[in-house]
N, C-alpha and C positions, 0 to 999 in steps of 0.2 A: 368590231362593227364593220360592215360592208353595205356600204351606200347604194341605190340602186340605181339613184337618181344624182343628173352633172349641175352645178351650180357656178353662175358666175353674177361679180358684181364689181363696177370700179370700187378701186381700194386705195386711189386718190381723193381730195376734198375737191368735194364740187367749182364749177367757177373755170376761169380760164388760167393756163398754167405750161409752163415748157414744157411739162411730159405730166402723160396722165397713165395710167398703170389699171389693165383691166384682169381678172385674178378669176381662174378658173378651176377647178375642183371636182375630183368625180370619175367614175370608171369609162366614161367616152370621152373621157379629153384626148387620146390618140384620134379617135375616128374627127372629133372637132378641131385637133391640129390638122391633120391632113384634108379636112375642107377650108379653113381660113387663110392656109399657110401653103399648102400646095403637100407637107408634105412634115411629118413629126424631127422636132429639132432634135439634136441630140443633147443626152440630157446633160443638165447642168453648166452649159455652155452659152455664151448670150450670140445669138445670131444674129442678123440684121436679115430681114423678111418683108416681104408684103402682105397687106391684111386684105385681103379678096374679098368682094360681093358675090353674092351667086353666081353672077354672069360675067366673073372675073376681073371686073373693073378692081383699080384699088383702090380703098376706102383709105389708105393709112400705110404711110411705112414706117419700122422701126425696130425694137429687135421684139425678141422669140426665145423666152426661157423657159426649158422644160424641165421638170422636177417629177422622176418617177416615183411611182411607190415602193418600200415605204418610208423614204427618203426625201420626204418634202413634212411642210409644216403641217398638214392636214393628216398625213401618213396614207393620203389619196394620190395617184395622179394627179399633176398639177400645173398649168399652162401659164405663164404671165405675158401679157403681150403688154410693152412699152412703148407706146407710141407718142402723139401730141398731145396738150391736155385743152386744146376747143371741146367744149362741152358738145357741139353738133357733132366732130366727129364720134365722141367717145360713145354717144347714145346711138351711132352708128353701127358702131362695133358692136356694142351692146343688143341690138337688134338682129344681126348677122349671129353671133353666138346663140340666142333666142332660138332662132329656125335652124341654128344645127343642132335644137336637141336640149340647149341647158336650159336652167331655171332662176330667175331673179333669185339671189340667197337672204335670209333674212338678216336683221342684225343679228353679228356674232355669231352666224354659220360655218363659218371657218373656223372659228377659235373653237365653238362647239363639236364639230367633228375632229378637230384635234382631240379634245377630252376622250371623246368616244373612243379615236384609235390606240387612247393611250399615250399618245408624245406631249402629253400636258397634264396635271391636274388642275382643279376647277381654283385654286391660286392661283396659282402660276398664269393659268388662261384667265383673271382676273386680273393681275398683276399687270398684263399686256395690253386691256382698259384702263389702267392705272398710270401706264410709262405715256399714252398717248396722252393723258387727261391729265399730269404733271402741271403744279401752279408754279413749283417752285424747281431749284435743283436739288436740294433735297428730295423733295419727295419724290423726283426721279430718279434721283439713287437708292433710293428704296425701293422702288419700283424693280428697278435694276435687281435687286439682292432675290426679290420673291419671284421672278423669274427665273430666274437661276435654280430655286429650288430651297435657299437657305430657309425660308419661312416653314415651307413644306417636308424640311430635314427634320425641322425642330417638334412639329408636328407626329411628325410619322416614329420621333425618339419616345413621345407618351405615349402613341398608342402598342410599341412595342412593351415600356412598360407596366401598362395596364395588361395586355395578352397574358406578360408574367404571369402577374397578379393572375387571372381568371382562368389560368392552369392548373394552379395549385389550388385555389380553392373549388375546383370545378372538380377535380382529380378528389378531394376531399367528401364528393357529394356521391361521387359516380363508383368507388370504390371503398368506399367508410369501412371494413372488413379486411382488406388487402395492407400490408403490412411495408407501406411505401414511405419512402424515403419525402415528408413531405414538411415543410417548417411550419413551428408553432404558430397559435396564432398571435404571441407579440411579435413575432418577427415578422409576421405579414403586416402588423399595423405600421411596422417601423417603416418596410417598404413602402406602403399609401400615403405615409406621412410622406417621405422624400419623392414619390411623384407628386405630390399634392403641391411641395415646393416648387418642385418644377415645373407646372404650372401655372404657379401664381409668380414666374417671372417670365415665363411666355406669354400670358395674359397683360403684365405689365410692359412687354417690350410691342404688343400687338395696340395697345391704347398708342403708344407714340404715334404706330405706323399711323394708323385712324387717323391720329392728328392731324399727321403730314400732310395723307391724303382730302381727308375732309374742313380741315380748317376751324378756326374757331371765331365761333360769331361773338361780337363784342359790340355791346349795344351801350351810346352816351345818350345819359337820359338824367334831368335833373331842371328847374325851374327855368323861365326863359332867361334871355340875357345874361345865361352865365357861363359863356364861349365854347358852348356845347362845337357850333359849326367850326370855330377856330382851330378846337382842338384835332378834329376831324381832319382838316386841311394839312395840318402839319403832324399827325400819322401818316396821311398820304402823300404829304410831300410837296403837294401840290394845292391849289383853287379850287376845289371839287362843289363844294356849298357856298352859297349867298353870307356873308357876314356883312351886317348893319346892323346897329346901334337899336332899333327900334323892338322893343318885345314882339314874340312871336312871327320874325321873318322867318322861321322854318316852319311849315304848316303840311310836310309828307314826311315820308321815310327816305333817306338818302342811304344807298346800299355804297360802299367802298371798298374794292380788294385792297389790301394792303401784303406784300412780302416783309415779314417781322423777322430779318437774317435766319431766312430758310422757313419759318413758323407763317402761313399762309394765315392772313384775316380776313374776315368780311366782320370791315366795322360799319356800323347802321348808327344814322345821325337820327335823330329823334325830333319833335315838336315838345317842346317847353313844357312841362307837367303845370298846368296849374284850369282852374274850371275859368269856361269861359263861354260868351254867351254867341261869343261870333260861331257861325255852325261851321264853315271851311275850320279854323282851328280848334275845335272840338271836336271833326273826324280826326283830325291829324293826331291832337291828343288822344283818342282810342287807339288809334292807332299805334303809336308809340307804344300803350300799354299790353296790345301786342305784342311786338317788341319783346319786351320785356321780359315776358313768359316764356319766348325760344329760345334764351339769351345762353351762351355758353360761360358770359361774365358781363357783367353788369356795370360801367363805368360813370356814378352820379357828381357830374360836374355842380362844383358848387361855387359864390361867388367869394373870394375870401379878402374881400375888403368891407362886405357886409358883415355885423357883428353876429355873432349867433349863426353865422349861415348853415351849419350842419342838421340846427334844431329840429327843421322839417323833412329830414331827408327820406327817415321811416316815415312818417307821415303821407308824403307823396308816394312812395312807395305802395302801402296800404291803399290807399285811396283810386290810384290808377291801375296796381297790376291785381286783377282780380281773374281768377282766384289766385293767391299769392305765389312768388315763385316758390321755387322749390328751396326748400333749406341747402341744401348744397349749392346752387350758383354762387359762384363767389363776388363779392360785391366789394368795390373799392370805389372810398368820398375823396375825389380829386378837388382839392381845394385852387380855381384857378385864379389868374389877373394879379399874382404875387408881389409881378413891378408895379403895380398900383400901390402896395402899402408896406413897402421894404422890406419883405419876410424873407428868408431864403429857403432854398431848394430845398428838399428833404422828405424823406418815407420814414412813416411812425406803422412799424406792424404792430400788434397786440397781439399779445401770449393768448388773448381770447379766442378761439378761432369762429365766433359765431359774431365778433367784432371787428368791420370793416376795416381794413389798412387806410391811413390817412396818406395821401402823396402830397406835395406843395409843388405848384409851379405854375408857368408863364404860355400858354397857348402861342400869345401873342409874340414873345419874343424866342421860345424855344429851350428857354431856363429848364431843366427840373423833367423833359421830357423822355430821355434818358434813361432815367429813373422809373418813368413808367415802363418804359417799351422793357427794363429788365424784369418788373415785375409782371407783366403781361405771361414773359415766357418763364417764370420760375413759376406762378400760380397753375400755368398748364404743366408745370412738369418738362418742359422742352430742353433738351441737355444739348442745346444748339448746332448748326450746320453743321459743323466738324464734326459730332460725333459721329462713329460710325456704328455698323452691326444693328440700324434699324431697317427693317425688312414695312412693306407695304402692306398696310391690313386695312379689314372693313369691318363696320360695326355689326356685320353677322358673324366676324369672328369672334369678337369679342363675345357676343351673346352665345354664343355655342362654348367657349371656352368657363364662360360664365356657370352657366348648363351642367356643363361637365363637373366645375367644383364641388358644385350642388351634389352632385352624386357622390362625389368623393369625401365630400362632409357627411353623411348620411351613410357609409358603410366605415366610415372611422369613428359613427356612433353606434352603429353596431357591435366593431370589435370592443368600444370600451364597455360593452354587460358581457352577456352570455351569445356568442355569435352565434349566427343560423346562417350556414352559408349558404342557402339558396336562395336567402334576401339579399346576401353579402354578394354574392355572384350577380344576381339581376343590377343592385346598384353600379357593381363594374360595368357590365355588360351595357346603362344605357348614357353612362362614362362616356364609353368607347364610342360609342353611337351617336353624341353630341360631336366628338374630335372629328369623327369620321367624316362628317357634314363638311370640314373646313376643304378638305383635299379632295370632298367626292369620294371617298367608298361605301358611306352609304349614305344617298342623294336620293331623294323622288324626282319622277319628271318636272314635276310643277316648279320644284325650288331651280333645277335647270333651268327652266323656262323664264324665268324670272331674271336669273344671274344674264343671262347671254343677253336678253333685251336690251338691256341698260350700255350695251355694245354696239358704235357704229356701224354702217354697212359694209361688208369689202374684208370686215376683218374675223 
């Protein structure tokens, strides 16, 4: 790609700051160094310069890094002038650069035009909204790894062995006469099989990244008075929610991040499941029941010094999340207030998987808590901070990955009748075409359009 047009944007965060960092891009950035600067730095060197007004005054001193092509991150010419970070100056600068010629750049124009020139795939240049937008250190070390390339190695390994694939049976379609050295077809299915495996551990190491980066919503939701908010507090550590004695002191949605050793939450306190005639806690109870329906897991505090207290818990359930969730959220009955009736600690799983894990424990005192926070991260799957080798993903890779198996199922029922490889071929071929989506080799504009938005300015 060759841009025709120069683009500049602070690529510092707004506000007042030691140094603010303006980022300029584009085939006049020599003509726009030698009017702000008196004169093009040399490259890769940091200067100390003055930033000129038209009329020569200085607007700014500070240094001057020039990054030629295509040898910068854009793989454009490339100007960074470091100066102070007063937001008057910086929109100074920005006004001066304006009249020599550039253009405000959109979100993620930089990152964009690196794809374009090639010194990034559309990961990797994801990956780089992902290392800024880190909740956790985890997830910035994964972040780390998909910039780098590792995510897009693993990637770019299928779609080599899918090419295999779509050779031989492409070669089987285009020459069916020609007397070529080409394998049966069990020995092509044995190959589908083993990328189909490797796949479905690339798909399974691509859900962690998700995780990492996306988090997982945990919503407490369960009758009132039964230290929904407590429990809340001492997930996060802290006083977050109102706890009183009185039913129905929570009457909105309390959102909470929580760092679960590397495992990012947003746990959501809820209003008391139960009807009621007061209208402020009857939105809050809909609202809840919203809730509910997003939930990545479901946690129904229950009171466990009242007898029977589990009896209702489907009931409430039913009653407030309409339409019901989805069978797969997993659902775990926290039996709280345990130093109320001597019980002790403890997790009861069931071999049922359509039967909620029972936990025991103490809000109030922190007994038994533990116990949940490991279950929280074994339910998602999270092989905790130390693990390594998880790379940064989003749930469009997942769903293209997903895509992709689909096709790979559907040509591995092909070889098991009577194959036709021009059905057999097409299933590779939109295989291929799902993977390709992850890295950008075959991308529409629009889905670009999309990916870069979601990108601050500057980068």
């Amino acid at each position: 790609m060759s841009s025709t047009d120069t683009i500049v944007a602070v690529a510092t965060p707004p506000g007042r700051g030691a140094v603010g960092v303006v980022r300029v891009s584009g085939p006049a950035v020599p003509r726009v160094a030698e009017g702000i600067l008196g004169r093009l730095p040399p490259p890769r060197a940091a200067t100390l310069a003055n930033f000129r007004d038209v009329d020569g005054s200085c607007i700014d001193q500070g240094l001057a890094l020039y990054f030629p092509a295509p040898h910068s991150f854009t793989g454009e010419p490339v100007l960074e002038l470091q100066g102070h970070g007063g937001p008057v100056v910086l929109d100074l600068l920005l006004a001066r650069l304006v009249a020599l010629g550039c253009r405000l750049a959109r979100p993620g124009e930089f990152s964009e035009r690196a794809f374009l020139n090639g010194k990034l795939d559309i990961a990797q240049a994801e990956a780089v909204a992902d290392l800024i937008g880190a909740a956790t250190a985890a997830a910035a070390r994964a972040a780390v790894r998909s910039l780098s390339g590792e995510f897009s190695a693993r990637i770019d390994a299928l779609l080599a062995e899918l090419t295999g694939l779509r050779v031989r049976v492409e070669a089987a379609i285009d020459f069916p006469e020609e007397d070529l050295d080409l394998p049966s077809w069990g020995r092509i299915a044995e190959r589908l099989a083993a990328t189909r495996a490797s796949l479905d551990a690339v798909r399974a190491a691509a859900r962690q990244g998700a995780l990492l980066r996306d988090g997982l919503a945990v919503v407490i939701a369960g009758p009132p008075n039964a230290g929904k908010s407590s429990l809340l507090n001492r997930l996060a550590g802290e006083d977050v929610a109102i706890v009183a004695p009185v039913p129905g002191t929570t009457r909105d949605v309390l959102r909470q991040p929580v760092n679960l050793d590397g495992l990012p939450l947003v746990v959501v306190d809820t209003a008391g499941l139960r009807v009621t005639a007061d209208p402020v806690e009857a939105e809050g109870v809909r609202r809840a029941g919203q809730e509910l329906r997003r939930a990545d897991h479901v946690l129904y505090v229950l009171d466990a010094t009242e007898a029977n207290a589990d009896a209702g818990a489907a009931d409430l359930e039913a009653l407030h999340a309409q339409p019901p969730l989805p069978a797969d959220v997993p659902r775990t009955l926290v039996y709280n207030k345990i130093d109320l009736c001597g019980a002790s600690p403890r997790i009861e799983a069931s071999p049922d998987a359509a039967t909620p894990t029972r936990i025991y424990l103490s809000a109030r005192t922190g007994t038994g808590i533990d116990l949940l926070r490991a279950h929280l991260k074994t339910s998602a799957g999270y092989p905790g901070a130390e693990a390594g080798g998880l790379c940064s993903a989003r749930r469009r890779h997942i769903e293209a990955l997903e895509t992709a198996g689909r096709h790979l199922d559907a040509a591995a029922e092909l070889l098991g009748g009577s194959p036709v490889p021009e059905l057999l071929a097409e299933e590779l071929r939109l295989a291929q075409a799902a993977l390709g989506e992850i890295t950008g080799e075959f991308t529409s504009d629009d889905l670009l359009g999309r990916i870069f938005a979601d990108f601050c300015i500057g980068k």
